[in-house]
GUDREN-887212 format. One record per residue: residue in one letter; x, y, z of N, C-alpha, C in turn. Coordinates in steps of 0.1 Angstrom, whole numbers, plus 5000, padded with zeros to 4 digits. Layout:
BEGIN
aXYZXYZXYZ...
end
This chain:
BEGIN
x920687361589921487441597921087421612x920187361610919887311630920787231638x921087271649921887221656923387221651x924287201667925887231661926787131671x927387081661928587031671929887061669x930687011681932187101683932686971693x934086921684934686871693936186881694x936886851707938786831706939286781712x940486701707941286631709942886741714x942386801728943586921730944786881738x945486851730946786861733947986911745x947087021748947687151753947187101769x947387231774946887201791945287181790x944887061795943687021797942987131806x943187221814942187261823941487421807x942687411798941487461786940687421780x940287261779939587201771937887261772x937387281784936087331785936387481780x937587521777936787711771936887681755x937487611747938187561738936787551731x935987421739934687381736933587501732x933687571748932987711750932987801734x933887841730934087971724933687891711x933987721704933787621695932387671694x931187691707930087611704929487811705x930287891709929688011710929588061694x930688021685930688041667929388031666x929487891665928087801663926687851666x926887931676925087961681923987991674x924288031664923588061648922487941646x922987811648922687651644921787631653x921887681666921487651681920487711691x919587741696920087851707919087791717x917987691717917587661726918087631739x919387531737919987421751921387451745x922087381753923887361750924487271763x925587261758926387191767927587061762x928287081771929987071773929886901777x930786831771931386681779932386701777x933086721788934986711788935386561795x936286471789936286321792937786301798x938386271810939386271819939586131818x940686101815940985881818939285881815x939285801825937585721827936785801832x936885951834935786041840935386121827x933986121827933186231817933086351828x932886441829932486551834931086611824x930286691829928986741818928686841825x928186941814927787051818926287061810x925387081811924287171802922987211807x922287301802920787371805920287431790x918987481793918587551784919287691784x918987731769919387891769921087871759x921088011759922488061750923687941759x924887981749925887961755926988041768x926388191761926888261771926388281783x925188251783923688201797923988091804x924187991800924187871804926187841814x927087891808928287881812928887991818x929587971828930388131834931888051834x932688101845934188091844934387951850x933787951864933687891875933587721867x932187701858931787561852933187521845x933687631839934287621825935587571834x936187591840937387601855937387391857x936087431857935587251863935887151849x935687161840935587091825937087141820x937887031826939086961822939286861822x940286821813940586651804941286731788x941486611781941586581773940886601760x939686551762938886541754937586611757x936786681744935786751746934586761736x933386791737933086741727931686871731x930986931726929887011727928486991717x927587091721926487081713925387211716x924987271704924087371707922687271702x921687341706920287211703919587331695x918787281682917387351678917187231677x915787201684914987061681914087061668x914386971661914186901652913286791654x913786701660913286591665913186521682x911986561688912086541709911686691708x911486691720910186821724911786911734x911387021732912187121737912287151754x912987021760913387031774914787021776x914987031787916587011797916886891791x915986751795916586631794916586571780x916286671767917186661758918386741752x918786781759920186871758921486751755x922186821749923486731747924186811748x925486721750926286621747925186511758x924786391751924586281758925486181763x925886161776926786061782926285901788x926685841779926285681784927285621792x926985511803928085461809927785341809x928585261803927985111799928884991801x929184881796930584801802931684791795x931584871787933284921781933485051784x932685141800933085291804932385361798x932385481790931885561795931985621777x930885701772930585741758929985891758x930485961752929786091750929386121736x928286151731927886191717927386301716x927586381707926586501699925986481686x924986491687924986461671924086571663x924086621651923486691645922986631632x921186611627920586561622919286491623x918786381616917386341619917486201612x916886071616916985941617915585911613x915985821598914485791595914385661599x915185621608914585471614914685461628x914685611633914485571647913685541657x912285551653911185511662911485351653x911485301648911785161646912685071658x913585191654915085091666914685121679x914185241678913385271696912485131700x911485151694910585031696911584871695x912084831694912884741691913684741706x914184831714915484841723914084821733x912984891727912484931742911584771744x911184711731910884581735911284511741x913484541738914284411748914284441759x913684541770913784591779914884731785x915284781773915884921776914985041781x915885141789914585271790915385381788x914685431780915185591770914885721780x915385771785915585901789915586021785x915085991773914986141763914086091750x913886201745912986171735913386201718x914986211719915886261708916186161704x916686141686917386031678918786031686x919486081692920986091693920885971705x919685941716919985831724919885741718x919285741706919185571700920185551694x921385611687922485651683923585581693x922985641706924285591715923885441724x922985461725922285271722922985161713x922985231697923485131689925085131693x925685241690926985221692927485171707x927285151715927185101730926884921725x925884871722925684751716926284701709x927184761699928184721690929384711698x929884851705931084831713931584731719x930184621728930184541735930884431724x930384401710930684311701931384271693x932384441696933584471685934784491692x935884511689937084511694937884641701x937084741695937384921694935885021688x936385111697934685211692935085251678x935485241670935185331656934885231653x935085071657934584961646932884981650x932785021662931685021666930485141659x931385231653931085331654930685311629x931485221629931585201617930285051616x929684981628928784891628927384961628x927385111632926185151638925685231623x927085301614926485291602925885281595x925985111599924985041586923385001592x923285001603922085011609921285151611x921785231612920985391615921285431599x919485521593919385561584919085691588x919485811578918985921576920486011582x919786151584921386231584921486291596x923086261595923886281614925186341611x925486431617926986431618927386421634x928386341637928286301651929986321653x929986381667931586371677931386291686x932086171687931786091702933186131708x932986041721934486031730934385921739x935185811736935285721745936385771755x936985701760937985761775939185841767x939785701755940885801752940585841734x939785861734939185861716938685981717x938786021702937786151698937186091685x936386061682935486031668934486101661x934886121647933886221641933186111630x932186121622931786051614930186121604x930386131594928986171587928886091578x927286141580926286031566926785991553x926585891553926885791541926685951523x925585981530924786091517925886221517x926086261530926886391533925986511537x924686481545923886541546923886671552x924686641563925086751578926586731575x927386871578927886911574928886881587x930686861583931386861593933086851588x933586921596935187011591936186981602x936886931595938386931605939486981606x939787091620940887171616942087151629x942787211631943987161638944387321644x944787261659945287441662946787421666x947387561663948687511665949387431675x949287371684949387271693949887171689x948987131680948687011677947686921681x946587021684945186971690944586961677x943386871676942686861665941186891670x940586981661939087021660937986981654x936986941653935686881647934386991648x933987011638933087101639932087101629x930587161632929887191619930387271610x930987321612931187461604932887551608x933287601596934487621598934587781607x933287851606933687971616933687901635x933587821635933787751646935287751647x935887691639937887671639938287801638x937587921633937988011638937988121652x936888081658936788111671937388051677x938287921678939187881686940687841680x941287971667942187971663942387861655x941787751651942487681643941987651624x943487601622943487651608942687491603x941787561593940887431585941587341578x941887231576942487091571941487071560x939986971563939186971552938086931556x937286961548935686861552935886701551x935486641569934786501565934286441553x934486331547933586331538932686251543x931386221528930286161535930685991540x930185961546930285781550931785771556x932585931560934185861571933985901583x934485791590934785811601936485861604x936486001611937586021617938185991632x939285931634939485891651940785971650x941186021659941686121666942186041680x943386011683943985981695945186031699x946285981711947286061713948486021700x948285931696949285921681948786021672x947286091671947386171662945786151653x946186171642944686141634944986011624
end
């Protein structure tokens, strides 16, 4: 039950995508309550919000006003894995040479001080002390070698072990994906719009009105774009 994520693909007027997120990740707090925070993704702009503390601590109207786009993606933090600071808070945003990547992820990686040691031998530098950077590492390195982020997102699969449930967002993408096992938990629901929702947990879709479709299963990746799902 540690940790939560909340993501969408909203349809509607963009300047709601950050409350959408908000009220998504306020369900959730149960999962969470250390850190939090918001990536709302515009064309090629990420926007980011986060600190320690609640959700209702950490965001007021004014932030929430600012986190417009398209796309959004959230995260409440109980550390699991990285020591309990700011500069592990997510949503993590990478910017690399295919633009710009936001991830949350919820779970724990039994091969990540492996691939850590490995990146940081080729000369990479980690900024946090969480599995979810090494996460956005791999998929970032694949992206470069694949055609599209889910292919990328479906290469990083087979290299990262142990259990994740992850929302990314490339510029125009929303991607959801869980463990091969089905370890961490994650639901897809739709609000009348025609916005699509990603979440740990289904009282999430209902703090931001939408009706539940189904659980992820284990080992799918879901992509979410303006055609749809």
């Amino acid at each position: 039950e540690e940790c939560g994520v909340f993501g969408v693909y909203n349809k509607g007027d963009a300047a709601d995508t950050g409350k959408i997120v908000y009220y998504g990740l306020f369900a959730l707090q149960h999962r969470g309550q250390e850190s939090c925070g918001i990536a709302v993704t515009e064309d090629t702009t990420v926007k980011q919000y986060k600190d320690m503390g609640l959700v209702n601590e950490v965001f007021d109207d004014d932030i929430l006003d600012a986190l417009s786009g398209n796309l959004g993606i959230g995260h409440v933090r109980y550390s699991t894995c990285g020591s309990s600071i700011s500069a592990n808070a997510q949503p993590l945003v990478s910017r690399y040479a295919k633009g710009a990547l936001a991830i949350a992820h919820n779970g724990n990686l039994t091969n990540a001080t492996q691939l850590r040691d490995e990146f940081e031998h080729k000369g990479m530098i980690f900024q946090t002390t969480i599995d979810s950077e090494v996460i956005a590492y791999v998929i970032a390195q694949e992206r470069v070698k694949n055609p599209s982020v889910e292919e990328a997102v479906c290469k990083m699969m087979d290299i990262i072990e142990g259990s994740y449930s992850l929302v990314v967002t490339s510029p125009k993408k929303l991607i959801g994906c869980r463990d091969p096992h089905g370890f961490r938990p994650l639901v897809l629901g739709m609000i009348a719009d025609g916005s699509y929702v990603l979440a740990s947990e289904t009282c999430a879709l209902d703090g931001v009105g939408a009706e539940f479709i189904r659980d992820v299963e284990p080992g799918e990746i879901i992509v979410i774009d303006q055609d749809g799902l």
